[in-house]
C-alpha positions as CSV (number, residue, x, y, z in Angstrom):
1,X,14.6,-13.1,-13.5
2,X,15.4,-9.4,-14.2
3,X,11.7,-9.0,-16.0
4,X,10.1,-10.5,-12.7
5,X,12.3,-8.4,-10.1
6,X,11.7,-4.8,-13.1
7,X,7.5,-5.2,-12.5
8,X,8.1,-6.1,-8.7
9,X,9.7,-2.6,-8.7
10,X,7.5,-0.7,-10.8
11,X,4.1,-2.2,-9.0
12,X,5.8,-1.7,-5.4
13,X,7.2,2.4,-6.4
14,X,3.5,2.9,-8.4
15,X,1.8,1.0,-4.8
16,X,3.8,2.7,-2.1
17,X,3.8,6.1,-3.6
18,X,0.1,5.9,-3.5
19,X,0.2,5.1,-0.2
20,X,2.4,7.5,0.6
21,X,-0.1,10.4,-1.4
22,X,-3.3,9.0,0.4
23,X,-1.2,9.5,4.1
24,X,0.4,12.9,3.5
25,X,-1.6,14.8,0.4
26,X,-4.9,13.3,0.6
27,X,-5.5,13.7,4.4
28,X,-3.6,17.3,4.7
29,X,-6.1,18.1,1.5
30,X,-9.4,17.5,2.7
31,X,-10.2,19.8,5.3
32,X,-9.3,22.4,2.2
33,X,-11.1,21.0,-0.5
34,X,-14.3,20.5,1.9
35,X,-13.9,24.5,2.6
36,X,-13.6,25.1,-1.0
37,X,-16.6,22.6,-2.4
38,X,-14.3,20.7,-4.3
39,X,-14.2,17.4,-2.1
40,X,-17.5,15.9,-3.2
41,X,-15.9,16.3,-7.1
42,X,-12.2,14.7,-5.7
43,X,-14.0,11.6,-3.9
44,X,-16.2,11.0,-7.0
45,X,-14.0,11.4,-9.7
46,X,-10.2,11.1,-8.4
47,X,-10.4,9.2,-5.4
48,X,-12.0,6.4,-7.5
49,X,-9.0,6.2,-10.1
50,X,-6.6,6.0,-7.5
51,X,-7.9,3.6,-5.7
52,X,-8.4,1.4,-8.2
53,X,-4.5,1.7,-9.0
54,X,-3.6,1.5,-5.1
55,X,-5.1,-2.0,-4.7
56,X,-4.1,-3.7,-7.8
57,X,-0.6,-2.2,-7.4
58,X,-0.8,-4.1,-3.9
59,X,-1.8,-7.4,-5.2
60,X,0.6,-7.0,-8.8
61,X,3.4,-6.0,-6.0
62,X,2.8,-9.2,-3.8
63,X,2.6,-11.4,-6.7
64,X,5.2,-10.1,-8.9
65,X,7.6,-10.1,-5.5
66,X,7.0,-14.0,-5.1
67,X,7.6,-14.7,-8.3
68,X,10.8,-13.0,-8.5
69,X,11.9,-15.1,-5.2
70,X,10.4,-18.2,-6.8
71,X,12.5,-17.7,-9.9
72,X,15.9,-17.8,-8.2
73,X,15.6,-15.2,-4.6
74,X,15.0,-18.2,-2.7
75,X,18.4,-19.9,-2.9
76,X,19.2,-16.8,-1.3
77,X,20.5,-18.4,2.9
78,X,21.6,-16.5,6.1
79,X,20.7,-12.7,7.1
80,X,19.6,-11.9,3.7
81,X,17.1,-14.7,3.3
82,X,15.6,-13.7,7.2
83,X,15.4,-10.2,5.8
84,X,13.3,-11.1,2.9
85,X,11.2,-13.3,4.5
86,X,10.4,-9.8,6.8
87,X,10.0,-8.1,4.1
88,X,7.8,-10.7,2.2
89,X,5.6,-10.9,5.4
90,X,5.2,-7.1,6.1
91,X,4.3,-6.9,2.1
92,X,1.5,-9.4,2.6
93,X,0.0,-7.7,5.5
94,X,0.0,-4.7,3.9
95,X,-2.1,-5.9,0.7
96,X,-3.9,-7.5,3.3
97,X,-5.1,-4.6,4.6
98,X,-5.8,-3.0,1.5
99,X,-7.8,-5.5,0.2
100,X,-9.8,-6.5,3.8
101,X,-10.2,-2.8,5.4
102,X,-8.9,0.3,3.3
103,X,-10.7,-1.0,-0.4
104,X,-14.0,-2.2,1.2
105,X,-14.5,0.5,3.8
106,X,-13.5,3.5,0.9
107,X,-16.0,1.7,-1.1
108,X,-18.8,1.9,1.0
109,X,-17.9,6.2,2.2
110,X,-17.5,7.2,-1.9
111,X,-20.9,5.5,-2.8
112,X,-22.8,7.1,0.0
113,X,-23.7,4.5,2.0
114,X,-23.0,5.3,4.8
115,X,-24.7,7.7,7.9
116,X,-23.5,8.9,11.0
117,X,-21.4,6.2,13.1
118,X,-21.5,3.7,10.5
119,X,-19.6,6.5,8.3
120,X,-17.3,7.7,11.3
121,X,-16.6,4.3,12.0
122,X,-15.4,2.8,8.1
123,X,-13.2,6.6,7.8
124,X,-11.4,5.6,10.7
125,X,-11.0,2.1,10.0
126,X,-9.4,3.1,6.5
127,X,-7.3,6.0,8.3
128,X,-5.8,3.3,10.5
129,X,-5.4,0.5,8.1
130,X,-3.5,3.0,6.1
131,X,-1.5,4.7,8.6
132,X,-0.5,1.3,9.5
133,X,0.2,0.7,6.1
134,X,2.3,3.3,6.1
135,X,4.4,2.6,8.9
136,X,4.8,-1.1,8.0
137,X,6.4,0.4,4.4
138,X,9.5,1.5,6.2
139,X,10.5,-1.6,8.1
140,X,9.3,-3.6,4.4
141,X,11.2,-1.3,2.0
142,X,14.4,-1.6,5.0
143,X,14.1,-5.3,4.8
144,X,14.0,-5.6,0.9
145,X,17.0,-2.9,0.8
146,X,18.9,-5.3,3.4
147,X,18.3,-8.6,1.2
148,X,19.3,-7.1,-2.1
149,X,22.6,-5.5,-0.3
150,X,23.6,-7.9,2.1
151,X,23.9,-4.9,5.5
152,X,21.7,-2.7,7.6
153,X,25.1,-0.3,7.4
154,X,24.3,1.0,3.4
């Protein structure tokens, strides 16, 4: 069980930090590196990388997670099994998201493909999808704290 809940860790820290850079560095960054001719390089050559890491970290996460509850979490009864099950949900709609609306639309803006609205319109559908993502990793990362400790009150 402890090899299951170790990679359910190291997926979720490696998926939710990227989250978290993408949210706060990345977006904070761009207006710079667009001043500075350097964004064109970032979104061809960095972006790429990490968004390859971001989305399988999602799915690695969500799968690792339900194996680890599978393997002896789901005995678990009362408040901390409710908490889990938030958790689990909130985890799921988050790869969701990456897979259905950050992955494709980011796809489609770093190969060019897009013009005008079409382009205005898949940036701000990945901005949302990922701002949401971001907010939903607080209430996830407070349910899985609450399951594995038993109290909201730390």
């Amino acid at each position: 069980m402890w090899v299951a809940e170790f990679f359910h860790v190291v997926f979720g820290i490696f998926w939710i930090g990227l989250l978290w850079f993408f949210n706060i560095i990345q977006v904070s960054s761009m207006p710079q590196l667009t001043e500075q001719g350097a964004a064109k390089p970032y979104t061809q050559v960095v972006l790429p990388k990490a968004l390859w890491w971001f989305r399988h970290m999602a799915w690695l996460t969500v799968v690792s997670g339900i194996i680890y509850y599978g393997v002896g979490r789901g005995q678990v009864e009362g408040i901390p099994s409710m908490t889990i099950h938030i958790g689990m949900v909130l985890g799921i709609i988050m790869m969701i998201n990456v897979w259905a609306f950050i992955w494709p639309n980011q796809k489609k803006i770093i190969a060019g493909e897009l013009e005008g609205d079409a382009l205005a319109k898949a940036k701000k559908t990945a901005f949302v999808a990922s701002r949401t993502n971001a907010i939903l990793s607080i209430p996830m990362l407070m349910c899985m704290i609450v399951a594995n400790h038993g109290s909201w009150t730390f």
